[in-house]
N, CA, C and O atoms as a printed pandas DataFrame, in Angstrom:
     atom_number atom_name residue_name chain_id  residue_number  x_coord  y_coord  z_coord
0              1         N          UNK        A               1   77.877  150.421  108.139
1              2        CA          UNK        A               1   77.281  150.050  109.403
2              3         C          UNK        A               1   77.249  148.525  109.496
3              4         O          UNK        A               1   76.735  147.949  108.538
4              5         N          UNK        A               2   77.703  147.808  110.467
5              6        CA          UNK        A               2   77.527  146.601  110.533
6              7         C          UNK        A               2   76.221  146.282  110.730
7              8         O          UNK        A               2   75.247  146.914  111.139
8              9         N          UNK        A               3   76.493  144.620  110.169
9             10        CA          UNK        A               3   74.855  143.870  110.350
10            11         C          UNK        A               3   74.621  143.534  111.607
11            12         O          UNK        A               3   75.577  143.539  112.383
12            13         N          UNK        A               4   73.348  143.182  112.066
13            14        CA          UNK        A               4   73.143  142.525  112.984
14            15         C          UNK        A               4   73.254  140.832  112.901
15            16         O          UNK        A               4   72.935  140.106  113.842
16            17         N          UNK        A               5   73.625  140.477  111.960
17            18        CA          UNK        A               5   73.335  138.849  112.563
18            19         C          UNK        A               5   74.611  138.269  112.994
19            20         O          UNK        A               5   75.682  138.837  112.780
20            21         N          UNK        A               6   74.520  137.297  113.517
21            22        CA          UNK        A               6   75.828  136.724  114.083
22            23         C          UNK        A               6   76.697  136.104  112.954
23            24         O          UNK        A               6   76.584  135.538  111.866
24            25         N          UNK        A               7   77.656  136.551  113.869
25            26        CA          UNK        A               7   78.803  135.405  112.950
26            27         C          UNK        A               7   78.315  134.096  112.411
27            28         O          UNK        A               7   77.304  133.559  112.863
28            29         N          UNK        A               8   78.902  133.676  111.621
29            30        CA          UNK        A               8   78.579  131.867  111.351
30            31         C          UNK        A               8   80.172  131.472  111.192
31            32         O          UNK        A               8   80.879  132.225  110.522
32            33         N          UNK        A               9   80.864  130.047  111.932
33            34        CA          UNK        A               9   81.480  129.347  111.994
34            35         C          UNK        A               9   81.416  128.684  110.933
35            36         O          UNK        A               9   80.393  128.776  110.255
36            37         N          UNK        A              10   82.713  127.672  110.427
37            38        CA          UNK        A              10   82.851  127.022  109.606
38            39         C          UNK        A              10   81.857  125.467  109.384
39            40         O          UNK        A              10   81.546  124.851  108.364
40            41         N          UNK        A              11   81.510  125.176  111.148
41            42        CA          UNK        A              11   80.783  124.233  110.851
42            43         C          UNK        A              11   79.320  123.985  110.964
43            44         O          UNK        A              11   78.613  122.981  110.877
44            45         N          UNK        A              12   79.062  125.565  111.245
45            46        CA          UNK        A              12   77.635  125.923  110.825
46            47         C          UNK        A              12   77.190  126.255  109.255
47            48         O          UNK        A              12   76.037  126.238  108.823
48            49         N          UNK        A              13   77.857  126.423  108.850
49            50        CA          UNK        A              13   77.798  126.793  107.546
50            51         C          UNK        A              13   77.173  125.303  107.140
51            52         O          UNK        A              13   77.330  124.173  107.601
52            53         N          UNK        A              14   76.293  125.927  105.919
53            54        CA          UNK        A              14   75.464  125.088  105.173
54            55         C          UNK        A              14   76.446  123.447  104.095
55            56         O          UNK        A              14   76.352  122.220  104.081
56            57         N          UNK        A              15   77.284  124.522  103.386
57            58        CA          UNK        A              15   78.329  123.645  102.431
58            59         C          UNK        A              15   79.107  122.813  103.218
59            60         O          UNK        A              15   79.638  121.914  102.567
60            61         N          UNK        A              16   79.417  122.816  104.736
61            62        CA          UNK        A              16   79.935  122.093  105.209
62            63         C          UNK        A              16   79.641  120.804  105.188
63            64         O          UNK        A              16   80.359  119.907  104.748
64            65         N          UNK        A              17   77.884  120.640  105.981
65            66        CA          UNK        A              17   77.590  119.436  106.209
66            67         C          UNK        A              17   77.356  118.236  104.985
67            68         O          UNK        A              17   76.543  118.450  104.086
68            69         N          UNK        A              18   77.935  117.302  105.027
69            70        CA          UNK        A              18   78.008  115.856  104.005
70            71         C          UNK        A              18   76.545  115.486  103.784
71            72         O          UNK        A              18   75.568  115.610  104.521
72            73         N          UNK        A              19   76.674  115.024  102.623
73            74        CA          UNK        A              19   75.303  114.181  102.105
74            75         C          UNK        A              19   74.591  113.178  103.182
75            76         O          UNK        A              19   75.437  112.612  103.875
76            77         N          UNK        A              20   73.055  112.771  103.535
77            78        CA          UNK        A              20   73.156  112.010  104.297
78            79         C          UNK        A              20   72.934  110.576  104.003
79            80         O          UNK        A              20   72.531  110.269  102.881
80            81         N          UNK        A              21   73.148  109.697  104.867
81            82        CA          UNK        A              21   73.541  108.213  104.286
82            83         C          UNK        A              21   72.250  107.604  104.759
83            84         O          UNK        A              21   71.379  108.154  105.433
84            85         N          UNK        A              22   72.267  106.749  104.434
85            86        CA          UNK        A              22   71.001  105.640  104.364
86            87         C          UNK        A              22   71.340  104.940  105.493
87            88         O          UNK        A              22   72.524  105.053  105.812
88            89         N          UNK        A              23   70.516  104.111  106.334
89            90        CA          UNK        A              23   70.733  103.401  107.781
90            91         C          UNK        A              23   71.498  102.170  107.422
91            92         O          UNK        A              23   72.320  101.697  108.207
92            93         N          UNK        A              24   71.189  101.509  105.971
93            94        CA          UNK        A              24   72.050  100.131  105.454
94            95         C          UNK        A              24   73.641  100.621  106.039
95            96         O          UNK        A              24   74.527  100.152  106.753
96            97         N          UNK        A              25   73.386  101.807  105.285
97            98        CA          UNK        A              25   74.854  102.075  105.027
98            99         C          UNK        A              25   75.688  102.219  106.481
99           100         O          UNK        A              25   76.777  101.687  106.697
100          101         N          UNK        A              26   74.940  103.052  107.426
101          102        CA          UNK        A              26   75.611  103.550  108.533
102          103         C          UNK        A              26   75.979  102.303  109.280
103          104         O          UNK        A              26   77.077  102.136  109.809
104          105         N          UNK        A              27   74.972  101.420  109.291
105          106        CA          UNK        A              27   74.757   99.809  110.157
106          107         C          UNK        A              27   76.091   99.099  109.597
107          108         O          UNK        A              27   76.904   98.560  110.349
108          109         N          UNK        A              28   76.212   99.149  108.381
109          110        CA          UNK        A              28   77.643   98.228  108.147
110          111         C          UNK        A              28   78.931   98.570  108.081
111          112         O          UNK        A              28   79.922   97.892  107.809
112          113         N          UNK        A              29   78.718  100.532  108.565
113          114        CA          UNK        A              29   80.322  101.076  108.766
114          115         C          UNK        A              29   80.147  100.733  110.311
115          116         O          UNK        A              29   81.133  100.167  110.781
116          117         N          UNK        A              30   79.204  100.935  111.111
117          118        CA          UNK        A              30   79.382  100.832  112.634
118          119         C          UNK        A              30   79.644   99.429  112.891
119          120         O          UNK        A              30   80.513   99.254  113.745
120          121         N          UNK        A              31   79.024   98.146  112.282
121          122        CA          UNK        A              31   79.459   96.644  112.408
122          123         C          UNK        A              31   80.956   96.558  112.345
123          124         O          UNK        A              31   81.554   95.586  112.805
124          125         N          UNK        A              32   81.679   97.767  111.666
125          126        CA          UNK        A              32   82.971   97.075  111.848
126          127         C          UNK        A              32   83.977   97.517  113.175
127          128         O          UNK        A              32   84.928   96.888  113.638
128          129         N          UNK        A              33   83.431   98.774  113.588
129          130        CA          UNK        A              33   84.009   99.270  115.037
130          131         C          UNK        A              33   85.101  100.109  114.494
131          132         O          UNK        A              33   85.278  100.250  113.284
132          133         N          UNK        A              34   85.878  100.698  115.465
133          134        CA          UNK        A              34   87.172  101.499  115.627
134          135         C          UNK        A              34   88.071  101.616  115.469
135          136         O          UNK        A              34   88.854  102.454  115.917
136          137         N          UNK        A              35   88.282  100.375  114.422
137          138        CA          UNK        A              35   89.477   99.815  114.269
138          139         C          UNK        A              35   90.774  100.535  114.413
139          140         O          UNK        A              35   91.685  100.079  115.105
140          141         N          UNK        A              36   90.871  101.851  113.650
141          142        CA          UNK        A              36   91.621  102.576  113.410
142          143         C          UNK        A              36   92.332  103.027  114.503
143          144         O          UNK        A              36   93.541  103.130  114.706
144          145         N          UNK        A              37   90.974  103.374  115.435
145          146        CA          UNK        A              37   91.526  103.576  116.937
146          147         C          UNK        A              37   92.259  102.476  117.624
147          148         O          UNK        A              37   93.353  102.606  118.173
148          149         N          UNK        A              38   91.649  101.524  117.555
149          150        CA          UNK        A              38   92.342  100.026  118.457
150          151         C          UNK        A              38   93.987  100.298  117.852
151          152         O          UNK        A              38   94.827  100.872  118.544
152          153         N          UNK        A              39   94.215   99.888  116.742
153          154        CA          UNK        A              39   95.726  100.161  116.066
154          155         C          UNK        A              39   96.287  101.240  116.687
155          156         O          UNK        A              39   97.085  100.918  117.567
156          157         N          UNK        A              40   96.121  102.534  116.506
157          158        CA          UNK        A              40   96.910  103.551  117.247
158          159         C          UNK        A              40   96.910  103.125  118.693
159          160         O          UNK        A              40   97.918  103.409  119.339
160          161         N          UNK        A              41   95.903  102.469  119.311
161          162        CA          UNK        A              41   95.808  102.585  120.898
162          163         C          UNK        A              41   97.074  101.308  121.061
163          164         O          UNK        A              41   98.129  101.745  121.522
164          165         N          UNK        A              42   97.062   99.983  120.770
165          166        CA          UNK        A              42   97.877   98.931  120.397
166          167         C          UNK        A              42   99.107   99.859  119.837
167          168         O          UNK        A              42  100.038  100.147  120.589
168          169         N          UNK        A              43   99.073  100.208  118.786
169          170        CA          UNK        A              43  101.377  100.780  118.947
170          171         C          UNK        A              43  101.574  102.117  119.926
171          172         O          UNK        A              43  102.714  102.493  120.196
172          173         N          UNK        A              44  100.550  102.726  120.378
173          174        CA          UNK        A              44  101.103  103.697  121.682
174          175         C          UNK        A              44  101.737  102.393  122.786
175          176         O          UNK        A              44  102.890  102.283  123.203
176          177         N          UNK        A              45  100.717  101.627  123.025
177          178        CA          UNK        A              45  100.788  100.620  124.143
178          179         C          UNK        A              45  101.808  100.253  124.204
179          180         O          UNK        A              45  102.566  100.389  125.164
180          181         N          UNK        A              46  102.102   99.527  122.839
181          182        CA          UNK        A              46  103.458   98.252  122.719
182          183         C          UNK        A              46  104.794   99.689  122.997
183          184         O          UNK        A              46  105.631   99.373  123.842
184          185         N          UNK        A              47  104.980  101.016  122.412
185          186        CA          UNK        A              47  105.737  101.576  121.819
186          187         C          UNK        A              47  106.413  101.951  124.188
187          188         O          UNK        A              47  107.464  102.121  124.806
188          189         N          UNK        A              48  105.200  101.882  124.430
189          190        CA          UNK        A              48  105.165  102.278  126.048
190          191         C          UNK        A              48  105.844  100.826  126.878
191          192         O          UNK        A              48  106.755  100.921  127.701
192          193         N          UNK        A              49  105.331   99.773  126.555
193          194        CA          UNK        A              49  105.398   98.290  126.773
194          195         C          UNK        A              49  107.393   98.605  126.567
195          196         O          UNK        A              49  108.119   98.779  127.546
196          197         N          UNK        A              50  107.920   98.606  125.069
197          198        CA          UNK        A              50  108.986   98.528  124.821
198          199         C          UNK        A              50  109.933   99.549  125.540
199          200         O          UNK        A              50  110.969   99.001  125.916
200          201         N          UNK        A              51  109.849  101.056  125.870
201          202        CA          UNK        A              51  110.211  101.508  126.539
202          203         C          UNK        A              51  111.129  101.001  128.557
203          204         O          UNK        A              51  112.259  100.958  129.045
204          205         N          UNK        A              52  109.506  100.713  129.054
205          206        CA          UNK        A              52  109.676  100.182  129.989
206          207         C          UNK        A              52  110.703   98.941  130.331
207          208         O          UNK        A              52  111.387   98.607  131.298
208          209         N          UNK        A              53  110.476   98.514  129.202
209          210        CA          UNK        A              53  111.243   97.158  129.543
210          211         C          UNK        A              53  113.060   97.529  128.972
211          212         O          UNK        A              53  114.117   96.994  129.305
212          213         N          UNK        A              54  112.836   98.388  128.241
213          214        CA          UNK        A              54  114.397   99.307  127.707
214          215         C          UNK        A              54  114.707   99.432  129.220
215          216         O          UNK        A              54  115.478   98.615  129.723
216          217         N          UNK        A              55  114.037  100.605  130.125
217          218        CA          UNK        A              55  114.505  101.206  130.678
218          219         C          UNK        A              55  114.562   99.919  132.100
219          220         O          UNK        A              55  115.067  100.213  133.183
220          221         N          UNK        A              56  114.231   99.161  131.945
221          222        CA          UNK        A              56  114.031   98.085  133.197
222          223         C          UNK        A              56  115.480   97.036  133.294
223          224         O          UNK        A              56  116.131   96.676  134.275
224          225         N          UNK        A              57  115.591   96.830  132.254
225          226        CA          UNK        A              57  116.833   95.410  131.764
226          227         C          UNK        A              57  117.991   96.708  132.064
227          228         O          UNK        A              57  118.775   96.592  133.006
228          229         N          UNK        A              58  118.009   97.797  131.276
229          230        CA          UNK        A              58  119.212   98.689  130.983
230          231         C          UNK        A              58  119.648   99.247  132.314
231          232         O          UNK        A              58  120.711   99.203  132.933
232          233         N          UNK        A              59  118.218   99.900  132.592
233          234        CA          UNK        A              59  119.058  100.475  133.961
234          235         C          UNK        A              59  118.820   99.885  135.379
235          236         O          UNK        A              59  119.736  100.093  136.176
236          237         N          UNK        A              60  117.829   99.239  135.795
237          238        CA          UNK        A              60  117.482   98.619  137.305
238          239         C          UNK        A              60  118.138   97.123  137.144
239          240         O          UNK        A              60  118.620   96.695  138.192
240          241         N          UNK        A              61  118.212   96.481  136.299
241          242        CA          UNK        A              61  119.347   95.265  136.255
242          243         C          UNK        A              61  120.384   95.414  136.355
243          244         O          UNK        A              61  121.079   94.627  136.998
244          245         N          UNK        A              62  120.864   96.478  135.754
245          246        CA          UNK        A              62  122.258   96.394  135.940
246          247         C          UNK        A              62  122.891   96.995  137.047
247          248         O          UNK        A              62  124.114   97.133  137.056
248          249         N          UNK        A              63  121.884   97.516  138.364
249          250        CA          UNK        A              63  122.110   98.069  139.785
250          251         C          UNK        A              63  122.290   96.840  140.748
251          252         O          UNK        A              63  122.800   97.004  141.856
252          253         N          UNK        A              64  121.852   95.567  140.302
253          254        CA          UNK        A              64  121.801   94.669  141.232
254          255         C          UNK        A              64  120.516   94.735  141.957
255          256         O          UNK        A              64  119.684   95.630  141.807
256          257         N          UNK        A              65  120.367   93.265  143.119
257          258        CA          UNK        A              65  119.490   93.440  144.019
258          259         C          UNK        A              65  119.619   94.575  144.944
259          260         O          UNK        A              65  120.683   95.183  145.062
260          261         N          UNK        A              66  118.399   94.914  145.698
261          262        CA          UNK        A              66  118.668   95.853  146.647
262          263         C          UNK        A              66  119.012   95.223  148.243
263          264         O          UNK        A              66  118.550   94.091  148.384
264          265         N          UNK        A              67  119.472   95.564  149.010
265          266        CA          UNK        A              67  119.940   94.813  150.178
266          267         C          UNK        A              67  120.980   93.953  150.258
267          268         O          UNK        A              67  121.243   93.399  151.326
């Protein structure tokens, strides 16, 4: 016969959650920001940046002016 209690998810589960940190600690990982993010956001950008300008010189320059 099944139980009654609910399921539990992986991130309800007890063993999941990490030790907790001290406020020193949290204050001087947040002082440094996102970095990780800025970098990925910076080479999507440039990788988009380089594209455009591929597709700008290669193909709309070499059509001439319009008129």
């Amino acid at each position: 016969m099944p139980t009654a209690e609910p399921p539990q998810t992986a991130t309800q589960s007890p063993d999941r959650i990490g030790a907790p940190i001290s406020a020193e600690a949290a204050t001087q990982v947040l002082r440094r920001g996102p970095i990780g993010a800025y970098i990925v956001a910076g080479i999507a950008v440039g990788i988009l940046l380089i594209g455009w300008l591929v597709f700008y010189f290669l193909l709309f320059m070499r059509r001439g002016s319009i008129g």
